[in-house]
N, C-alpha and C positions, 0 to 999 in steps of 0.2 A: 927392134930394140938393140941391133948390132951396134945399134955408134955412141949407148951410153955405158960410163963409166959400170967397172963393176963393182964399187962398194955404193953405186946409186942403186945397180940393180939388186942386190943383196939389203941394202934399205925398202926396196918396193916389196920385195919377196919375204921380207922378214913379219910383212902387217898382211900378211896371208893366214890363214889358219892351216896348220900341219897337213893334212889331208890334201891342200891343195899346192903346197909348198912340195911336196912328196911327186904331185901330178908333173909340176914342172919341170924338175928333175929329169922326168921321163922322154921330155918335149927335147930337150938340148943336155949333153953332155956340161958346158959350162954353167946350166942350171943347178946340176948335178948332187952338190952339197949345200944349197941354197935351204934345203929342210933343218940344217943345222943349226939355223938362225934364227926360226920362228918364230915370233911371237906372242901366236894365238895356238897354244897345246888346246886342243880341244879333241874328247874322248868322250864324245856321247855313248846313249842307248845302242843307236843303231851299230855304231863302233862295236863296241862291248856283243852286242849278240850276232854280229854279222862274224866275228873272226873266235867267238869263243871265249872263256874266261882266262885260261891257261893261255893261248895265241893274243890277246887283250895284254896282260899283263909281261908279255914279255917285248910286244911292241912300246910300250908305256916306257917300260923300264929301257930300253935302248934308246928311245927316245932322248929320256934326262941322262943318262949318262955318256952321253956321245953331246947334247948340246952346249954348241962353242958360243951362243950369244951374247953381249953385255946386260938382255933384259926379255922378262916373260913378261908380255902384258896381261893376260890374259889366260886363265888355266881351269878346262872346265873338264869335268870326270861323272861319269857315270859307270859304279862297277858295286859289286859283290867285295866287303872287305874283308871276310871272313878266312882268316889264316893268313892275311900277307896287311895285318896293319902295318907294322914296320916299313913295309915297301911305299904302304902308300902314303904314311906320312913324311920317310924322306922324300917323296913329289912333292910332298906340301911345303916343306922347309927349303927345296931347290928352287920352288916358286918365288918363297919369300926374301930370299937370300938375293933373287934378283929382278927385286921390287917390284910384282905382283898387283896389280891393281885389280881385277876383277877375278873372283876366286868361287865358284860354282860348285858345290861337291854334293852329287845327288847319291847315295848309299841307301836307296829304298829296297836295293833285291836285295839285300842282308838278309842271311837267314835266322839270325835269332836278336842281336843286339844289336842296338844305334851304335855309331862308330863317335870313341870318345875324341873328341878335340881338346885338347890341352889349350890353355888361356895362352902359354907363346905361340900358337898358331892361327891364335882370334886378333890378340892384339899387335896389330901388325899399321904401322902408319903408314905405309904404301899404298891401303886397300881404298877403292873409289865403290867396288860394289862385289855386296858377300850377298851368295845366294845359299842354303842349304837343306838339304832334306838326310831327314833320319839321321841326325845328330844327339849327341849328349855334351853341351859346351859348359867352358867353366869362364862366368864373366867376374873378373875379379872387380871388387867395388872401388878401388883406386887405380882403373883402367886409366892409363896413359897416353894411348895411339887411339886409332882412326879417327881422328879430325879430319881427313876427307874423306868420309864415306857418305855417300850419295843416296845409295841403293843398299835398302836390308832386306833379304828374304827368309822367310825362317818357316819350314815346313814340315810338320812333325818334330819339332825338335825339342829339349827336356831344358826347359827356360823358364826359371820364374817370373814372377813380375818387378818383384827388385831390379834382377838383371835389366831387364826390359828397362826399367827407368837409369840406370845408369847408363844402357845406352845413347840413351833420349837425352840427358844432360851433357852426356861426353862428344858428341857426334853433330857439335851445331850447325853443318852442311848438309846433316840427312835432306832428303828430298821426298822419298818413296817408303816406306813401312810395311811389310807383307806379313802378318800371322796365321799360318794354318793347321789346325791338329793342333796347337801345342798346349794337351792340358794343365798343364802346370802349371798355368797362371791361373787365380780365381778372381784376379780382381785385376783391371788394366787401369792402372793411372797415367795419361800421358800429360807433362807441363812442358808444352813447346812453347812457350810465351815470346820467350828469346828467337827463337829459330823466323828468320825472313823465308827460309827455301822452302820447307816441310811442306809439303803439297798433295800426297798423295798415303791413307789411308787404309789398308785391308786386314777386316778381321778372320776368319772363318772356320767353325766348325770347331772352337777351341770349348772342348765337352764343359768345363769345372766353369767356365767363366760365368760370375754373376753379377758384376760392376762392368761398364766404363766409361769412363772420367776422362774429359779433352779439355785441353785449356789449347790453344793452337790457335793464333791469327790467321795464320798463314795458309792454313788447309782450305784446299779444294775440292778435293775427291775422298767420298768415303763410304767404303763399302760395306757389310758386313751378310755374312751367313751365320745362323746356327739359332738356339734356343733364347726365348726373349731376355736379354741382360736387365738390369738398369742402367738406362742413360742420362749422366748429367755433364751438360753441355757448356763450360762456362762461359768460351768466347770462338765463335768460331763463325766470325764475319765475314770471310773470304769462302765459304761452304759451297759450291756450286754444286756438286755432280754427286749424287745421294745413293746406294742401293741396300733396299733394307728387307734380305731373304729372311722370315721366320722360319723355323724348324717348329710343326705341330707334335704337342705332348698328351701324352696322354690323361695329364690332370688340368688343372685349372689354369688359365692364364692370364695373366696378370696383366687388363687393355689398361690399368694409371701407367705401367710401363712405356706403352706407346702415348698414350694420349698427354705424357708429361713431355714429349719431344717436338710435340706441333707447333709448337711457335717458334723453337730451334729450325727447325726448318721452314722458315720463311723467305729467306734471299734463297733459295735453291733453286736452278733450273730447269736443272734434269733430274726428277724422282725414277726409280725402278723398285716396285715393291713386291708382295705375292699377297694373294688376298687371305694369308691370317691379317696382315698391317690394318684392313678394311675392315675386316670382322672385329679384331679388336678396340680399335675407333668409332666402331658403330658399336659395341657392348653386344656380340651376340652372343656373350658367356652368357647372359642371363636367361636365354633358352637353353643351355645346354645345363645351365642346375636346373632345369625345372622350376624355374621361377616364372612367373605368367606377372611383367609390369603393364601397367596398364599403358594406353595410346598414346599420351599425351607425351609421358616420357622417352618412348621409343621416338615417336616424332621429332624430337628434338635432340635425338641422340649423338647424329651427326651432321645433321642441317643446320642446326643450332652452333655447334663447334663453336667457340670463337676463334677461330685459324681465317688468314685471309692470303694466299697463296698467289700475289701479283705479281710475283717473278718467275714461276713454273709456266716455262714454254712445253717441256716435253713429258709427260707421264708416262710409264711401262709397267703394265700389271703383269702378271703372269698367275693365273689361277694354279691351286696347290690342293690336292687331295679331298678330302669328303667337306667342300665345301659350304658355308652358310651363306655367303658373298654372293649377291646378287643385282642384277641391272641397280636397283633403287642406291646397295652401296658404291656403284660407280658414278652413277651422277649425280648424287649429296656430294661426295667429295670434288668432282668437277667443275659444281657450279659455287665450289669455291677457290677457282681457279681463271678468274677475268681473263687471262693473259695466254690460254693454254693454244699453242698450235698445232702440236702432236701426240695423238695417244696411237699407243700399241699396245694389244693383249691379247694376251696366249693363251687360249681356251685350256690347252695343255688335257685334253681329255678329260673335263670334270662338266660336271652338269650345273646349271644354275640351282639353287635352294630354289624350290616354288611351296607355297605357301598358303593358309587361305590371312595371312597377314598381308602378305603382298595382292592376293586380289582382293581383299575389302578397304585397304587405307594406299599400301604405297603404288601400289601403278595411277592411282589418282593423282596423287601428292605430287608426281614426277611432273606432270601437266603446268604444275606450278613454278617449279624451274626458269632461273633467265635464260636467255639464248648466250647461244658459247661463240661469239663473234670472231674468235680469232681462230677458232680451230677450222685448221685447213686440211688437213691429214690425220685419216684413219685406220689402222691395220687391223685386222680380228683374226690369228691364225688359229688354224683347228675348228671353223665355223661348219657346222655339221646341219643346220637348217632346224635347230628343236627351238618351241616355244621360246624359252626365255632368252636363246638368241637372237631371234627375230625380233624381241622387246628390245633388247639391248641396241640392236642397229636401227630402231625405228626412232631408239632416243633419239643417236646423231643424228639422222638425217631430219629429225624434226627441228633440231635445238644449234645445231650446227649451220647457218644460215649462208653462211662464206664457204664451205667445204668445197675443196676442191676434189680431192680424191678419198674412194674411203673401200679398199683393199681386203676381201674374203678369201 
């Protein structure tokens, strides 16, 4: 590099990240104060606990107060902010001040309270992507700024649903949407109608929620964890990449929940479910009140479905705790699946339900099944060689006629 200019090499050195900007320095004298220019401050976990809280925070702070650059692109923190808020949101206001575009602030080792963000440090029009964990933010409803923000993360954070939709109207670039932990919303309403980018979906683990409502052309991906919501679906024709973790309760659950989303997901490619999704689309609450229906209904419980699933190339089960779910609810559902090429599922250390339902009606009924002509690939991880797994792989390899490989 001796023969290029040095404000080229100070532009190269400036899209380094701090730590590595610092290494240079080390390499050559005229690299030297090449850290002063940085534009990637980043101050992870490893940071923070490799040098100490006290040694952490006084590299931080020499940092911003020694940096001569015209711009931070990039400003991510991982720290405890318990007694030095002041400190750390002048970093946050040095960020903003010199147009900040991705802004990460992970505050999970707090010892007692979220760290509050003031609305001038949310709304901020430079930002392309806010990430946050263990936050307390205030979105004001006639939010002005981030029209270009790309990328929301929000991770435990103290967020209504109001807010939530004002950022969904303000933010016509979003792309990505992350919700995790944050109770505080009980009811998700998103109207992306407008939004062409909005692509990418995740709900998870957010305790109170009992709605959500999509209107979204545009989405692709959507994932969700936690306890069965209701789902109403209004448009969401561009849907490809599905994943739908239930959290089991210990009361009733409500399979209209799920079985009101089957035909929503019909253009989907890729499903990834856990077998409550199965149990509840098959009605095995009705064993679990003690209720004895008789054959005819059971029969028809999910073979019957009217769902007809001709664009799911790839299925992913993953079995979930003291399950009912068994061979018969994997292949009702897959042989309504014409198009399927790949299934994967995780035994996950659970046993099949065996029955004497299952050996007087459905190990017969499965005989009756079409062949799955497109399924080429099979994974079974956790395959431990017990009866009902042996049923289970006996299905593919009967009903599977193209298989090419099928993975224990």
């Amino acid at each position: 590099m001796p023969e290029l200019p040095d404000d080229v090499l100070e532009r190269v050195f400036s899209l380094l990240p701090i730590k590595q900007a610092v290494r240079a320095g080390l390499v050559s004298r005229r690299f030297k104060q090449v850290w002063l220019f940085s534009r990637m401050l980043h101050f992870g976990r490893w940071f923070t606990t490799h040098h100490g809280i006290l040694e952490a925070v006084s590299i931080i702070d020499r940092v911003f107060r020694a940096h001569a650059g015209p711009q931070i692109q990039s400003f991510k923190l991982y720290i405890d902010p318990t007694d030095i808020e002041a400190m750390v949101r002048k970093w946050i206001e040095i960020s903003i001040s010199k147009g900040v575009e991705e802004l990460e602030l992970n505050f999970i080792a707090a010892r007692v309270e979220p760290f509050e963000l003031s609305r001038d440090l949310i709304d901020v029009e430079s930002l392309r992507v806010l990430k946050l964990t263990f936050c307390e933010i205030d979105i004001p409803p006639n939010l002005t700024s981030l029209h270009l923000l790309d990328t929301l993360i929000l991770k435990k954070v103290e967020i209504t649903a109001e807010m939530v939709e004002t950022l969904i109207l303000n933010c016509t670039l979003l792309a990505t949407l992350e919700l995790v932990r944050c109770d505080a919303i009980g009811q998700l309403k998103l109207s992306a109608q407008n939004h062409k980018r909005f692509k990418v979906l995740k709900v998870g683990d957010c305790s109170d929620l009992s709605l959500i409502e999509i209107n979204a052309p545009s989405l692709r991906t959507f994932h969700f964890y936690g306890l069965v919501p209701l789902f109403l679906f209004e448009e969401i024709s561009q849907l490809k990449d599905v994943v739908l973790n239930f959290v089991p309760t210990k009361g009733f659950m409500r399979h209209s929940f799920v079985r009101n989303i089957v035909d929503d997901l019909a253009r989907v490619s890729v499903l990834t479910v856990n077998s409550i999704f199965l149990e509840l689309l098959n009605d095995h609450n009705v064993w679990i009140q003690g209720i004895s229906p008789n054959y005819e209904d059971l029969k028809h419980n999910m073979h019957g479905l009217p769902f007809w699933y001709r664009n799911l190339k790839e299925f992913q089960l993953i079995m979930q705790g003291g399950v009912y779910c068994n061979t018969y609810d994997i292949a009702a559902f897959l042989s309504n699946c014409p198009m399927i090429e790949k299934v994967f599922i995780d035994l996950n250390d659970c046993s099949f339900e065996g029955s004497i339902y299952w050996e007087l009606h459905q190990k017969q009924e499965i005989e009756s099944f079409g062949f799955l002509c497109c399924l080429k690939f099979v994974k079974v991880k956790g395959f431990r060689f017990q009866q009902h797994e042996h049923e289970l792989v006996k299905f593919f390899l009967h009903k599977a006629i193209n298989l090419d490989a099928l993975a224990l």
